[in-house]
C-alpha positions as CSV (number, residue, x, y, z in Angstrom):
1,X,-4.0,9.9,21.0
2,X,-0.1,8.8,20.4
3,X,0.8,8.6,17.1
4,X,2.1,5.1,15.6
5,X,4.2,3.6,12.7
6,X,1.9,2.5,10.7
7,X,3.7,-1.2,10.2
8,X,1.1,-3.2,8.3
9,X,-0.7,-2.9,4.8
10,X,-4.6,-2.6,5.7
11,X,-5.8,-3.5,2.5
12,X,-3.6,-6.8,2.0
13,X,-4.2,-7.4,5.7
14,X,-8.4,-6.9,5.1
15,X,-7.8,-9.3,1.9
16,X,-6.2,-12.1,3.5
17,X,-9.0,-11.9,6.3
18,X,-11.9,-11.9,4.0
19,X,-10.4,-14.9,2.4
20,X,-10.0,-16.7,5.7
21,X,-13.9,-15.7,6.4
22,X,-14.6,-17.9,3.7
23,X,-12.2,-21.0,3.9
24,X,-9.0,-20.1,2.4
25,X,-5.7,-19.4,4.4
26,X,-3.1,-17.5,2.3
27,X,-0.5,-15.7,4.1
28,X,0.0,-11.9,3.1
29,X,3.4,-12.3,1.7
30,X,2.1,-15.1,-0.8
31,X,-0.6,-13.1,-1.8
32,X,1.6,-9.9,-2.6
33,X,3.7,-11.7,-4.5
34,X,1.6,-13.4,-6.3
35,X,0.0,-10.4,-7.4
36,X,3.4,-8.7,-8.4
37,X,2.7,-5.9,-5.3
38,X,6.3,-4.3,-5.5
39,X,6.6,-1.4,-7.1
40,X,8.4,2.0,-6.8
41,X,6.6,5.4,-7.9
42,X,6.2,9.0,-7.0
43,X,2.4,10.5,-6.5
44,X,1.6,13.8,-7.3
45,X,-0.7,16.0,-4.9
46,X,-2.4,19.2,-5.1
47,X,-3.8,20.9,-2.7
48,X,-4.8,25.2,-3.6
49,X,-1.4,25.9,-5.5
50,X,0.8,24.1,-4.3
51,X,1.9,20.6,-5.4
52,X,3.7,18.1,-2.9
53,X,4.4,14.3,-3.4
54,X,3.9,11.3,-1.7
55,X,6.4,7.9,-2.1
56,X,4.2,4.6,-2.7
57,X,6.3,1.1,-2.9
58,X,3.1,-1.4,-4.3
59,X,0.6,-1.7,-7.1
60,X,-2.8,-1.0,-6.0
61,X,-3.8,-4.1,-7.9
62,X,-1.8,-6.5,-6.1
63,X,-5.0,-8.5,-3.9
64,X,-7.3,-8.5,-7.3
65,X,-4.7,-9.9,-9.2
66,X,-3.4,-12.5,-6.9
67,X,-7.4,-13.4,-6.6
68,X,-7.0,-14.3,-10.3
69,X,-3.8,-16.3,-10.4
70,X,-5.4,-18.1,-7.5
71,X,-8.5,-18.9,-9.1
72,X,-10.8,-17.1,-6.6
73,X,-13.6,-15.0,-8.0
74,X,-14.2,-11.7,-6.7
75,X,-16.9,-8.8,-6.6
76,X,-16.2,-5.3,-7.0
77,X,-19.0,-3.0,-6.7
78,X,-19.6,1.0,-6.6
79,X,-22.1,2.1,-4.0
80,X,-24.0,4.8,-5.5
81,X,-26.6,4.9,-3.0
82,X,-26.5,8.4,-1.0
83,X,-27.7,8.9,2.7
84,X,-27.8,5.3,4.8
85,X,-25.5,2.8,2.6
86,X,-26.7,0.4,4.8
87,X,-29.8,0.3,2.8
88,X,-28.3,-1.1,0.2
89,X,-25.5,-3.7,-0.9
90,X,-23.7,-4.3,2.3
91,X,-26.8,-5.7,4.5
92,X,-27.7,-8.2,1.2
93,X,-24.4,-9.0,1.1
94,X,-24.2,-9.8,4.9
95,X,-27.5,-11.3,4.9
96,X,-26.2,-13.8,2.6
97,X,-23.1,-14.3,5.2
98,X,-20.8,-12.3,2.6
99,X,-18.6,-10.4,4.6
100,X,-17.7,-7.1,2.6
101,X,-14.5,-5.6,2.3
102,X,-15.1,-1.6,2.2
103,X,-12.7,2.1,1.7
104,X,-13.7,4.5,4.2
105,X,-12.0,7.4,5.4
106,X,-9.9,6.8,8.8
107,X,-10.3,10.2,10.1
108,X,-13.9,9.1,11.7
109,X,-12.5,6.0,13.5
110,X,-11.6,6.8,16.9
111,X,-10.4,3.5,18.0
112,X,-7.5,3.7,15.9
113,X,-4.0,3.6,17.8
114,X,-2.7,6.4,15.3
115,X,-3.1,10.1,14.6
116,X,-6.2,10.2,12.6
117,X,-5.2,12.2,9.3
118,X,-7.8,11.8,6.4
119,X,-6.9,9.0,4.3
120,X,-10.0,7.1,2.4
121,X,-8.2,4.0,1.3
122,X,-8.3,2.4,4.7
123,X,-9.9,-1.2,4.3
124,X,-12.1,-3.0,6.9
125,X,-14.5,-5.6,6.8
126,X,-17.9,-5.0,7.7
127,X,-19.3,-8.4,8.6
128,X,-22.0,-8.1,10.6
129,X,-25.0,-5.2,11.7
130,X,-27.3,-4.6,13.9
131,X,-30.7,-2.1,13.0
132,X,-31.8,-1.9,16.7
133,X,-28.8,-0.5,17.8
134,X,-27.1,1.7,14.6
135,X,-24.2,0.1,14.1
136,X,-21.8,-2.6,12.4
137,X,-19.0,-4.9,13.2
138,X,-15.9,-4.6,11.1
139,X,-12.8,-6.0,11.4
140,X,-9.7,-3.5,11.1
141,X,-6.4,-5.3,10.3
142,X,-4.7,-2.4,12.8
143,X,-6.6,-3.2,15.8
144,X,-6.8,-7.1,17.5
145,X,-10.5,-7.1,18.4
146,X,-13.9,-6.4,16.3
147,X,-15.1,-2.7,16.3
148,X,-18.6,-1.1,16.4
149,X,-19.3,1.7,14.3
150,X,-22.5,3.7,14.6
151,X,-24.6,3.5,11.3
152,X,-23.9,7.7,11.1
153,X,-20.0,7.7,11.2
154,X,-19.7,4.6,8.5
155,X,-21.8,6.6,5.8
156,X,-19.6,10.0,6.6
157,X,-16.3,7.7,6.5
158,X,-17.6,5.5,3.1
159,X,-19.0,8.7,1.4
160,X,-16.7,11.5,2.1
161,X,-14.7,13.5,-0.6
162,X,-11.1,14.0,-0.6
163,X,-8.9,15.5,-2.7
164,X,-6.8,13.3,-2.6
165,X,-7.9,9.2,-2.1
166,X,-10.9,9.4,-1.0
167,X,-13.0,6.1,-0.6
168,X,-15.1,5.9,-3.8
169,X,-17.9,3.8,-2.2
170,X,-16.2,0.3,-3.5
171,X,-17.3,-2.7,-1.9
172,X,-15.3,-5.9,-2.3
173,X,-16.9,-9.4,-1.6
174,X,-15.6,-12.9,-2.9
175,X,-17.7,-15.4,-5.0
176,X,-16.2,-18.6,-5.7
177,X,-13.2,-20.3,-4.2
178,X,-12.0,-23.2,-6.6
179,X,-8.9,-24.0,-5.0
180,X,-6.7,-23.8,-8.2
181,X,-3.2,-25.7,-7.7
182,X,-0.3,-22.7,-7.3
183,X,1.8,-24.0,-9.7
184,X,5.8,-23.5,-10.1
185,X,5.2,-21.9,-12.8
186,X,2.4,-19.1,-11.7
187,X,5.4,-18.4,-9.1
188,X,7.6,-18.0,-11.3
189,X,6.0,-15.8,-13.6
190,X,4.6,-13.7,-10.9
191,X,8.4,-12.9,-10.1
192,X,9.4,-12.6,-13.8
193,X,6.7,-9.9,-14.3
194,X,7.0,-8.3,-11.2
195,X,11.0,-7.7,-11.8
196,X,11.0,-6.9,-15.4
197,X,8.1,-3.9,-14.4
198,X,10.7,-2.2,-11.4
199,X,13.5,-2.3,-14.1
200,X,11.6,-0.5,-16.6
201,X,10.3,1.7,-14.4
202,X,13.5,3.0,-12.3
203,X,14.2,5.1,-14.7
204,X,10.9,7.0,-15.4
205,X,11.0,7.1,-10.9
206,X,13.9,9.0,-11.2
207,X,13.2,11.3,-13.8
208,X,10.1,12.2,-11.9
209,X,11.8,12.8,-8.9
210,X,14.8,14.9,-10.4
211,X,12.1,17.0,-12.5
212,X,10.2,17.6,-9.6
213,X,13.6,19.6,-8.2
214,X,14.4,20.9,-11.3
215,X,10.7,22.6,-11.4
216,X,11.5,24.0,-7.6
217,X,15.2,25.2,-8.9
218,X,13.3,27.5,-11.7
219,X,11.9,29.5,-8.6
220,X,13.3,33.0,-8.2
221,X,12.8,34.2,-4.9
222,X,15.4,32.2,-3.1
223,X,13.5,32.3,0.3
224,X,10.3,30.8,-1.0
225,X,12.6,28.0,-3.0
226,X,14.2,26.9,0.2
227,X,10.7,27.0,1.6
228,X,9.9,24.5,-1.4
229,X,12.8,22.4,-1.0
230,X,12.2,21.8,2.8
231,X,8.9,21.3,2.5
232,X,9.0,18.6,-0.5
233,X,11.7,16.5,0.8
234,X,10.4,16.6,4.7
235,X,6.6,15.7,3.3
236,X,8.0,12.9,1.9
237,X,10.6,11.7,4.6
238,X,7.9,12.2,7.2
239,X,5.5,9.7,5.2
240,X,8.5,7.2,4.4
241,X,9.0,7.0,8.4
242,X,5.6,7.0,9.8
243,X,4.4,4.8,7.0
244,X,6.1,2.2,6.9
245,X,5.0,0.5,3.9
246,X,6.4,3.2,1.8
247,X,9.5,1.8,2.0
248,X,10.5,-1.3,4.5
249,X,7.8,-3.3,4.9
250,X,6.7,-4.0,0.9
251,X,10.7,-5.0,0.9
252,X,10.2,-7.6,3.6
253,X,7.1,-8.6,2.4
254,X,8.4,-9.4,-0.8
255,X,11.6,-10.7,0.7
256,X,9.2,-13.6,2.4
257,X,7.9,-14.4,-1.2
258,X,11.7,-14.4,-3.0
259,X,12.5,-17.0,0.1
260,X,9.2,-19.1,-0.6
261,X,9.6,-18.6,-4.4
262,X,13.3,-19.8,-3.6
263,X,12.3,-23.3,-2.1
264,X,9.3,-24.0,-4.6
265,X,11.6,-23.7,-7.3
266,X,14.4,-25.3,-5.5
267,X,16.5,-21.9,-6.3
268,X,19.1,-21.1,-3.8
269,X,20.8,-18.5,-5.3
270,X,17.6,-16.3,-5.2
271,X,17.7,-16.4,-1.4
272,X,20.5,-14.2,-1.1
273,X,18.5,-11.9,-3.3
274,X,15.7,-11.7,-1.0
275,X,17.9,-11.3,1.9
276,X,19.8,-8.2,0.1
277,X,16.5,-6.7,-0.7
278,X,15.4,-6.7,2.9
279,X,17.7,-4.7,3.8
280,X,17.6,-2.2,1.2
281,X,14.0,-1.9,3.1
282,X,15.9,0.0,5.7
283,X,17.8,1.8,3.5
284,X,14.8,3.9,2.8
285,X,13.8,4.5,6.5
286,X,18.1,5.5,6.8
287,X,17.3,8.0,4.3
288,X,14.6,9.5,5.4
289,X,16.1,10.3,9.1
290,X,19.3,11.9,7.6
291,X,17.4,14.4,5.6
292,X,14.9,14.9,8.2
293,X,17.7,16.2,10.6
294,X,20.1,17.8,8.1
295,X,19.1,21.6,8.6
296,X,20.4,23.4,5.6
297,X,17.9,23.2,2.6
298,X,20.4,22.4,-0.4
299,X,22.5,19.7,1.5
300,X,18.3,18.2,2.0
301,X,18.0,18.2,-1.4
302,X,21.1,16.8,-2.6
303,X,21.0,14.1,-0.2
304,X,17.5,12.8,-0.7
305,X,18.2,12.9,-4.3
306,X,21.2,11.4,-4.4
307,X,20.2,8.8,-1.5
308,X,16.9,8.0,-3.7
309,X,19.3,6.6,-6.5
310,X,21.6,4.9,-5.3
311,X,18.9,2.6,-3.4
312,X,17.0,2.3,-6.6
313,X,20.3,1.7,-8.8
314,X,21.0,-1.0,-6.1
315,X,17.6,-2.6,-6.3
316,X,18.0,-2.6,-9.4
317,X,21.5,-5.1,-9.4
318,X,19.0,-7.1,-6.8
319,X,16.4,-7.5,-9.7
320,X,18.5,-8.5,-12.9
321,X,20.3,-11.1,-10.7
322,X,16.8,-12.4,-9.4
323,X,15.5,-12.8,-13.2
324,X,19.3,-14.0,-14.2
325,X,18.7,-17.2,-12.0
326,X,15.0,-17.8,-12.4
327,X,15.0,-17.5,-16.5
């Protein structure tokens, strides 16, 4: 199978679906901003004894938290039930035409049009099932049609461990939908909030990043440190290209809320922001290809370092104007 950029956020994507299921069109941008989505950090990884790092641009609380500022009341349960999970909380949820918003591990689904790494924070909804037959219909945000999955691959792909993300069992169904008015001001607060927690935290981003070299640098055999080096900085420009929401597309996404933000409040000046910060979006992906193809291991290092701050001393400008012209 040909791998794929991975262009789209399946968990937004499977949040704004689930709330179309039951009557209430948001589009995704509206919903990340709203739940103050952008957000740059560096995650830490262990796998035996080595350590490596991934690049994440949202909040993983971004859908719940729009939910609340939207006035939509939500579910979140643990499936604790082992063997057949179908036994359990999905079918009553179903049978009560509650379509259910679940983790599971990608690995297991074939019909994906990308390499198939483990991953267990993939989102679907499962929204219908079928006993005669063993299986389920879900609807995956990276493929246009409905999918069947046998009965036996959803419980390996719900209920497998990872070291890393795996899918905890957590189902996801909405309650009540009351409509609440999206006021100026829950706009503008979302953006307030949102801005004020990137400024604060570039600086702890950076640190982590430049004590994660700094760690590497304390190595003495000088083969294994270039090993270190390489393999740091590739892991993480490899993940900044083929995902593309580590970098771009949370920028763009959030660029569509600073230009709807911008006509609610009848701001014009933030526009400009939102265009700026767009294109920072590909200044991550620009990055990422230099030090991908520079071969020697401290001019890798230097430049992804260096690189790394100056896009987040430059988001940073984009920010303080942004809460300059809203406050």
């Amino acid at each position: 199978m040909n791998n794929k950029n991975i262009d789209s956020d399946c968990r937004i994507e499977s949040f704004c679906t689930l709330l179309q299921l039951e009557g209430l069109n948001i589009n995704k941008y509206i919903l990340f901003g709203l739940g103050e989505g952008l957000k740059t950090d560096i995650i830490e990884h262990k796998k035996k004894s080595i350590k490596y790092y991934s690049l994440v641009g949202r909040d993983m609380d971004v859908e719940l938290r729009a939910l609340e500022v939207l006035g939509v009341t939500f579910h979140v349960n643990i499936n604790e039930e082992k063997g057949n999970i179908l036994n359990g909380l999905i079918k009553r949820n179903i049978d009560n035409k509650k379509p259910v918003l679940v983790n599971l591990d990608r690995y297991y689904l074939e019909y994906l049009p990308i390499d198939r790494a483990h991953f267990g924070l993939h989102c679907v909804i499962i929204c219908a099932y079928d006993d005669k037959n063993g299986m389920v219909d879900v609807i995956d945000p990276f493929v246009k049609e409905k999918q069947k999955i046998k009965y036996s691959i959803l419980n390996q792909a719900m209920q497998v461990e990872l070291e890393y993300f795996s899918p905890k069992g957590i189902l996801i169904t909405i309650g009540n939908i009351n409509n609440k008015y999206l006021s100026k001001e829950s706009i503008r607060e979302a953006i307030v909030s949102n801005c004020k927690k990137i400024l604060a935290n570039s600086k702890l981003v950076i640190e982590k990043m430049e004590r994660i070299f700094y760690n590497i640098s304390l190595v003495n055999n000088q083969d294994y440190k270039k090993i270190l080096i390489s393999f740091q900085v590739d892991y993480i420009c490899k993940l900044i290209l083929e995902l593309e929401p580590t970098g771009s597309m949370y920028r763009k996404l959030y660029s569509e809320y600073l230009l709807f933000s911008a006509d609610e409040l009848n701001l014009a000046e933030i526009k400009e922001q939102a265009v700026k910060l767009k294109k920072i979006g590909g200044r991550w992906k620009e990055l990422a290809i230099s030090c991908k193809n520079e071969k020697e291991c401290n001019n890798k290092h230097h430049y992804f370092v260096y690189g790394f701050k100056d896009i987040i001393a430059e988001e940073k400008i984009i920010y303080k104007q942004i809460l300059e012209y809203i406050n």
